[in-house]
C-alpha positions in Angstrom: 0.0 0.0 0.0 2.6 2.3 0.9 6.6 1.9 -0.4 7.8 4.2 2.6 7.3 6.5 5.1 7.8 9.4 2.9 4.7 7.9 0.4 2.4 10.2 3.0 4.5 12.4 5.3 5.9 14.8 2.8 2.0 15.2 1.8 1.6 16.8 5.6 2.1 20.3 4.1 0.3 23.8 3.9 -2.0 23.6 0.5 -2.0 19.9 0.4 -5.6 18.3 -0.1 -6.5 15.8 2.7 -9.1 13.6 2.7 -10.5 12.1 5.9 -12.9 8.8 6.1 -14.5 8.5 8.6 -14.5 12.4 9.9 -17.5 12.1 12.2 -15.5 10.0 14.6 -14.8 12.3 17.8 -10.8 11.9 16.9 -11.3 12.0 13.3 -12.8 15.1 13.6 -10.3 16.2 15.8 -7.5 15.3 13.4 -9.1 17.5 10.7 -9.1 20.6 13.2 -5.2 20.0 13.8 -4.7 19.9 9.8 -6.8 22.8 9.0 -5.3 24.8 11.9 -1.7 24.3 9.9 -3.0 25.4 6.6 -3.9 22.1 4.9 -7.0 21.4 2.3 -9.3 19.6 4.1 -12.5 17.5 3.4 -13.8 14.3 4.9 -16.6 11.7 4.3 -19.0 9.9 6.8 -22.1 7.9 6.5 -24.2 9.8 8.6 -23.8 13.8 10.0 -23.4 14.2 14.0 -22.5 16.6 16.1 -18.6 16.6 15.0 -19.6 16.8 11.2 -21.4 20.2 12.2 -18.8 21.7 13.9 -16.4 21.0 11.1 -18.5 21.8 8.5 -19.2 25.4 11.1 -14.7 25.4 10.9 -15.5 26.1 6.9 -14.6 21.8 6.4 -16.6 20.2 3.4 -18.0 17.1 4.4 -19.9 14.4 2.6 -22.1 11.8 4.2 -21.3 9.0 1.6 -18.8 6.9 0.3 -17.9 8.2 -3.5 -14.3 7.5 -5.2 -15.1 11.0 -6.2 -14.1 12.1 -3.1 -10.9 12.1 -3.9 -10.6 14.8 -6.5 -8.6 16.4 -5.5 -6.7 14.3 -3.1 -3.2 13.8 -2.4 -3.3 11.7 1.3 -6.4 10.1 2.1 -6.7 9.8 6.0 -8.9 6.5 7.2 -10.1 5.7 10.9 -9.4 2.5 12.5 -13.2 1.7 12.1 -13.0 1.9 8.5 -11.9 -1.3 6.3 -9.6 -1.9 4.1 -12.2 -3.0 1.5 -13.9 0.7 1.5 -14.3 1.4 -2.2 -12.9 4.8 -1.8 -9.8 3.3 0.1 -9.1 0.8 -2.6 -9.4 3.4 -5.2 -7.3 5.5 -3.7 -4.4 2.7 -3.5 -5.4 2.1 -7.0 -4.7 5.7 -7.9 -1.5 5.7 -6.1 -2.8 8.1 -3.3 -1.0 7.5 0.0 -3.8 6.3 2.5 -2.7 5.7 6.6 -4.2 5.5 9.7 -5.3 8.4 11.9 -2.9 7.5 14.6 0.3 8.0 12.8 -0.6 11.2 11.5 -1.3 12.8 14.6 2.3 11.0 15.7 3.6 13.3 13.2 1.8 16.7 13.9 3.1 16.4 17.6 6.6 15.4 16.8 7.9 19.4 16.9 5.5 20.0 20.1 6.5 18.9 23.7 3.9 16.6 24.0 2.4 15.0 26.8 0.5 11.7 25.9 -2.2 10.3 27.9 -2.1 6.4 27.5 -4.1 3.7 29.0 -7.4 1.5 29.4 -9.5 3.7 31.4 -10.3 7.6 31.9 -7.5 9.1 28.9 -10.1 11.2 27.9 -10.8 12.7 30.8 -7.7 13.4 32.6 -6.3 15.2 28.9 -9.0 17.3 29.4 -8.1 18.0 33.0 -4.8 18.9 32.2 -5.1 20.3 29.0 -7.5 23.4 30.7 -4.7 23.0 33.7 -1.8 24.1 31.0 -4.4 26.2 28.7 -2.4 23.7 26.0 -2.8 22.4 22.8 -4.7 19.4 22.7 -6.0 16.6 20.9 -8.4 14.4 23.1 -11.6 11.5 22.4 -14.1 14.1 23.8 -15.2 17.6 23.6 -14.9 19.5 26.6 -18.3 21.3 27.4 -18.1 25.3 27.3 -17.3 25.9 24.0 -13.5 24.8 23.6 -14.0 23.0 20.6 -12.5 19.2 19.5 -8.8 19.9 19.1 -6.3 22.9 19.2 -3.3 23.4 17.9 -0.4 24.6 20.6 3.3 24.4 21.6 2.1 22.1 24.4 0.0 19.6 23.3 -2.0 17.2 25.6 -2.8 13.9 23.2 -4.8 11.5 23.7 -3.1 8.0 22.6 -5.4 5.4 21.0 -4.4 1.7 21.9 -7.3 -0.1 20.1 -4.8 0.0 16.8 -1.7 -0.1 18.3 -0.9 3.3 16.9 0.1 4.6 20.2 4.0 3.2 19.7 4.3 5.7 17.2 4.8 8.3 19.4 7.8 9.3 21.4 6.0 12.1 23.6 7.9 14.1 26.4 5.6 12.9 29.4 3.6 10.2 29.6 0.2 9.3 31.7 -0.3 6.1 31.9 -4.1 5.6 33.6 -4.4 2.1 34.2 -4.3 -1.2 31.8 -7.2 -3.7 31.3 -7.8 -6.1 28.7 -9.8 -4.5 26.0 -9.1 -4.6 22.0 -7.6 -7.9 22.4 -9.4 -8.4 19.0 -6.3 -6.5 17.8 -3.8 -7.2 19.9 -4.1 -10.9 20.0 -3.3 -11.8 24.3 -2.7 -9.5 27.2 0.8 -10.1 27.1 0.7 -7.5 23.5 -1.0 -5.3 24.9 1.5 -4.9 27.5 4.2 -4.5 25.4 2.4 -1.8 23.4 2.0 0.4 26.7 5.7 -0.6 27.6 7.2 0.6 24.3 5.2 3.9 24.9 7.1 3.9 28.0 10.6 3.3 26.0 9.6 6.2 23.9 8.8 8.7 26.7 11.9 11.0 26.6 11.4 12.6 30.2 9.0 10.8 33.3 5.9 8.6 32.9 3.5 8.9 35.9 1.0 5.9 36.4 -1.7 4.3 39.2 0.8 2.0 41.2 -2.5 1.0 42.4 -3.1 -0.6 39.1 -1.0 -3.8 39.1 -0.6 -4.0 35.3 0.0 -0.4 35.5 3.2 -1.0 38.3 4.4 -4.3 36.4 4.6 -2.5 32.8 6.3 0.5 34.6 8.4 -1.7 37.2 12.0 -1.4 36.9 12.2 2.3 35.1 13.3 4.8 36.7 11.5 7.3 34.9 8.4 5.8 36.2 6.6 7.8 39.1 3.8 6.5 41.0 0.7 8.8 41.1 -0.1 10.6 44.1 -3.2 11.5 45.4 -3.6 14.6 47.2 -5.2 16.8 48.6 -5.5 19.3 45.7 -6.7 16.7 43.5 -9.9 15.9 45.8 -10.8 19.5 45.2 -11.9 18.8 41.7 -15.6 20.1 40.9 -16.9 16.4 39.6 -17.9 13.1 41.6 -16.1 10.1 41.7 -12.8 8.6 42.9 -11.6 8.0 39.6 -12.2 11.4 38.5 -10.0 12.5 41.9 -7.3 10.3 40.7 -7.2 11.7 37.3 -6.5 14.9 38.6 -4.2 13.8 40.4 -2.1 12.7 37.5 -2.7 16.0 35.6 -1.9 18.0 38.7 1.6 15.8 38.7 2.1 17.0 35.1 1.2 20.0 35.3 4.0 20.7 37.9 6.9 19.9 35.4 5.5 23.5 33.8 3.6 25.8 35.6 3.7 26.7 39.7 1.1 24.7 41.5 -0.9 27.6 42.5 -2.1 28.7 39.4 -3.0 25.1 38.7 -5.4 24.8 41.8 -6.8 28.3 40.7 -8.0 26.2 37.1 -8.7 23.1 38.9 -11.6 24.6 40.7 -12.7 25.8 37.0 -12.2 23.1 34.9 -15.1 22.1 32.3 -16.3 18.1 32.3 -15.9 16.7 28.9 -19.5 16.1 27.0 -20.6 12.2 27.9 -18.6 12.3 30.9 -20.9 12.0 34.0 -22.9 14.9 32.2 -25.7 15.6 33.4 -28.5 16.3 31.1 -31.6 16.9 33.7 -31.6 17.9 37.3 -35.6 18.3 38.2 -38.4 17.7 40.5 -36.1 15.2 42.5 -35.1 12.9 39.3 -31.9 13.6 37.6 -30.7 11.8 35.0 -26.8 12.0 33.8 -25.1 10.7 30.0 -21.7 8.9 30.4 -19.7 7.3 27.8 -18.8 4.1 30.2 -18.5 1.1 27.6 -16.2 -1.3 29.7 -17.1 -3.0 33.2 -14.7 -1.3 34.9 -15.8 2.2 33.6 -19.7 0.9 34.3 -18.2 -0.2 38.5 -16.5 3.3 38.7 -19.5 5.1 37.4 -21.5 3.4 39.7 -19.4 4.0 42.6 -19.4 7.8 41.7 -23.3 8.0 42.3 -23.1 6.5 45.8 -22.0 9.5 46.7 -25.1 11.3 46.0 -28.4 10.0 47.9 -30.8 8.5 45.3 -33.7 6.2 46.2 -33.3 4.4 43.1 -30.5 4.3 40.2 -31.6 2.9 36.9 -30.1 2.8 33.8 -30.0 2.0 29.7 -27.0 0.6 28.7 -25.8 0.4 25.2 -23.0 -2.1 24.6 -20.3 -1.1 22.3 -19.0 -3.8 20.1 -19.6 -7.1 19.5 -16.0 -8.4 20.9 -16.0 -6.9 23.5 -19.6 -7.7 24.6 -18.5 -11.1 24.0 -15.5 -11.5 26.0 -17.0 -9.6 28.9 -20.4 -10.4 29.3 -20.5 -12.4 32.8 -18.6 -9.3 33.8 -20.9 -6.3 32.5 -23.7 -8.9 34.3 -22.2 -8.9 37.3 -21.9 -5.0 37.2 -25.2 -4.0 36.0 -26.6 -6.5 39.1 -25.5 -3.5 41.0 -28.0 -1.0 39.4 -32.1 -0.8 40.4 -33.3 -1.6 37.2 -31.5 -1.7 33.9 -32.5 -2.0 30.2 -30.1 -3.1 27.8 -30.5 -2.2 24.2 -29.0 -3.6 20.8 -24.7 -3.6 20.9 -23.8 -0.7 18.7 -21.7 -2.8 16.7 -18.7 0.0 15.6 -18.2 -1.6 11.7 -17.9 -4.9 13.5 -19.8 -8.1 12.2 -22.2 -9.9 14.9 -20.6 -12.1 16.9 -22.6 -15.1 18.3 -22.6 -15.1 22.2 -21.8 -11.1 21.9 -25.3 -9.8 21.8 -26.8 -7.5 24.5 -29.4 -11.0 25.3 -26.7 -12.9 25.9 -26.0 -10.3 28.8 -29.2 -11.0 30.2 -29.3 -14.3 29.5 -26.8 -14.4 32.3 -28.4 -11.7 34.4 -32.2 -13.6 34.4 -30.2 -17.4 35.5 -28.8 -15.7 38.6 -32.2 -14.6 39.2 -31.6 -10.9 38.5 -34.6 -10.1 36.6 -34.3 -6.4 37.2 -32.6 -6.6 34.0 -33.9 -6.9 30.6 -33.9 -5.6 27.0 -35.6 -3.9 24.5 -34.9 -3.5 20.5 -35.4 -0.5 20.3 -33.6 3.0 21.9 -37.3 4.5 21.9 -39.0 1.8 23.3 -36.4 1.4 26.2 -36.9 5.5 26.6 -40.5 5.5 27.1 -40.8 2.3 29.3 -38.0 3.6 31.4 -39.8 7.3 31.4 -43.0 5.7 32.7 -41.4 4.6 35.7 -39.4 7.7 36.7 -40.5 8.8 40.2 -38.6 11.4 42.6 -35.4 10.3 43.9 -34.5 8.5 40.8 -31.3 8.9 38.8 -31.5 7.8 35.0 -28.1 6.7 33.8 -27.6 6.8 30.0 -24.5 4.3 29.3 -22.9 3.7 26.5 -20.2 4.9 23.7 -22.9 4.4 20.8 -26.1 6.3 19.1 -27.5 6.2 22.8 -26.9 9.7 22.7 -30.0 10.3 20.5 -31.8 9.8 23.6 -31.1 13.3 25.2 -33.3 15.0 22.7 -35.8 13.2 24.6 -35.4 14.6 27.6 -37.7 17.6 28.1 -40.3 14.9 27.8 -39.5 14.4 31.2 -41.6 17.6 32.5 -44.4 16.3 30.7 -44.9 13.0 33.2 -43.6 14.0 36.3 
């Protein structure tokens, strides 16, 4: 597909025409910010238009929601995301035509490569803690979310906080100044084959990191993978970073990390000045309705251990009931975790699982949302069932909302449809 190296880089220039497949992803989109930002052409294609498609096509982005080989005319570097196949008849006519196509991931290696970057790495909460301490350093960033208040997907900077994707393995391509490294859990083994890989991708991050990595030493993977480095610094929780406006240990710790960071550049008092300021990112324990005793909060969790930690964050709010609709996101991972996500949900009130938003992934039998609660309804959990529908699972739940109840929206898919739902709330309660 590509001879060398140079086939694409030496197309990452000001006036160059870049096409991006793919572009309504949140880190496509972001991507296309970056290159527009440094002068670049830049169009991009997705099936359907979403919130990201707007705000490019509001940044003066063309966008097409189709797949069209003539797309590329003009193109000289066709950009895909990980989610996008090989097969995609623009991507083989590209490669046809001779038109350099890569992954999003190195690209964004390259774009950061003359900034001191500081990566954000891991399993759990990247998303989150970037945005933490990219509002900390008023940086550059590139993140998977968009932090609420107007901030917009992705800036260009001499500091750049990036988020690094390990679902491709992409994140080895960077060598970044400092490195957080949140935690480790198997997830994307679909790519990277056994736990074991997976380890070694995060290690060779560590490799790369010219200056200090700071990870959980709470997390055993976490303090095995950076064990023996001596540019490896355990986390430390203090009091500064239990000041942070949001609920939630996790989100305490992730502070924590940025706060650590954050000291290598600017004086600690100026960062506990932003902390108390700092914006949640969209999906992120958001909170979409706060009425008439019933609240009911989006969050992007799509992983048991992001589902337990989400959870654990509403204990510390007094709710007579916590239900929730839960979206799973991908088959494979549906698959290899369903006893787990079964054992989690068990936790909740009452929970209604919809259809897996599959992700361009095929269905896998044994990976269904049923199959969930399959395992749920033999243990005798029958608070949890399913619907086929996102509406249908909407209204039932709605019908039942009383005060003291806190709706949970979960779920990295389409479930986000759902919050142009919610002024029907007022109308029942």
């Amino acid at each position: 597909m590509l001879k060398n190296k140079m086939d694409w880089l030496e197309q990452l220039q000001p006036e160059k025409h870049i096409h991006l497949i793919g572009v309504g992803g949140i880190g496509m989109a972001g991507l296309a910010i970056l290159l527009h930002e440094r002068g670049m052409h830049i169009s991009g294609c997705d099936v359907v238009s979403n919130r990201q498609t707007a705000y490019l096509q509001a940044c003066g982005i063309p966008i097409d929601f189709d797949h069209d080989v003539t797309h590329l005319e003009p193109c000289d570097l066709l950009i895909r995301s990980s989610a996008v196949s090989l097969d995609t008849e623009e991507v083989q006519e590209a490669m046809h035509r001779c038109i350099p196509v890569i992954q999003r991931g190195y690209v964004l290696a390259e774009l950061v490569r003359d900034r001191i970057c500081i990566a954000v790495a891991g399993s759990h909460g990247k998303t989150s803690t970037a945005a933490i301490l990219s509002q900390l350093l008023q940086s550059g960033f590139s993140i998977g979310g968009e932090i609420e208040g107007g901030v917009g997907l992705a800036c260009d900077g001499r500091w750049m906080v990036t988020e690094l994707d390990e679902s491709d393995g992409t994140l080895t391509q960077f060598q970044p100044d400092y490195t957080i490294l949140t935690n480790v859990d198997d997830d994307h083994l679909d790519h990277h084959g056994s736990p074991a890989e997976l380890n070694s991708c995060f290690e060779q991050l560590i490799l790369q990191t010219k200056k200090m990595v700071f990870y959980d030493a709470s997390d055993s993977r976490s303090a095995a993978i950076c064990a023996g480095y001596e540019k490896c610094k355990p986390i430390i929780l203090d009091s500064d970073a239990k000041r942070i406006p949001f609920p939630g240990a996790y989100n305490q710790q992730n502070a924590a990390a940025a706060l650590m960071v954050a000291d290598q550049f600017i004086p600690r008092e100026v960062s506990q000045t932003r902390l108390a300021e700092v914006k949640p990112v969209r999906r992120r324990f958001e909170s979409l309705y706060q009425n008439k005793g019933i609240e009911i909060i989006a969050d992007y969790a799509h992983h048991p251990t992001e589902i337990n930690a989400l959870i654990e964050a509403t204990r510390e709010c007094e709710y007579q009931r916590i239900l929730a609709i839960f979206q799973p996101h991908r088959y494979s991972r549906t698959y290899a975790f369903k006893a787990e996500f079964a054992s989690v949900l068990a936790k909740l009130d009452r929970v209604i699982l919809v259809p897996v938003y599959p992700a361009s992934e095929w269905w896998i039998e044994g990976g269904d949302s049923k199959d969930i609660v399959s395992i749920c309804h033999k243990k005798g959990w029958k608070h949890i069932h399913e619907h086929q529908q996102l509406d249908s699972a909407w209204q039932e739940m709605l019908s039942s909302l009383k005060r003291g109840d806190l709706l949970l929206l979960i779920g990295a898919g389409n479930i986000d449809q759902l919050r142009s739902k919610i002024n029907q709330v007022e109308q029942i309660i």
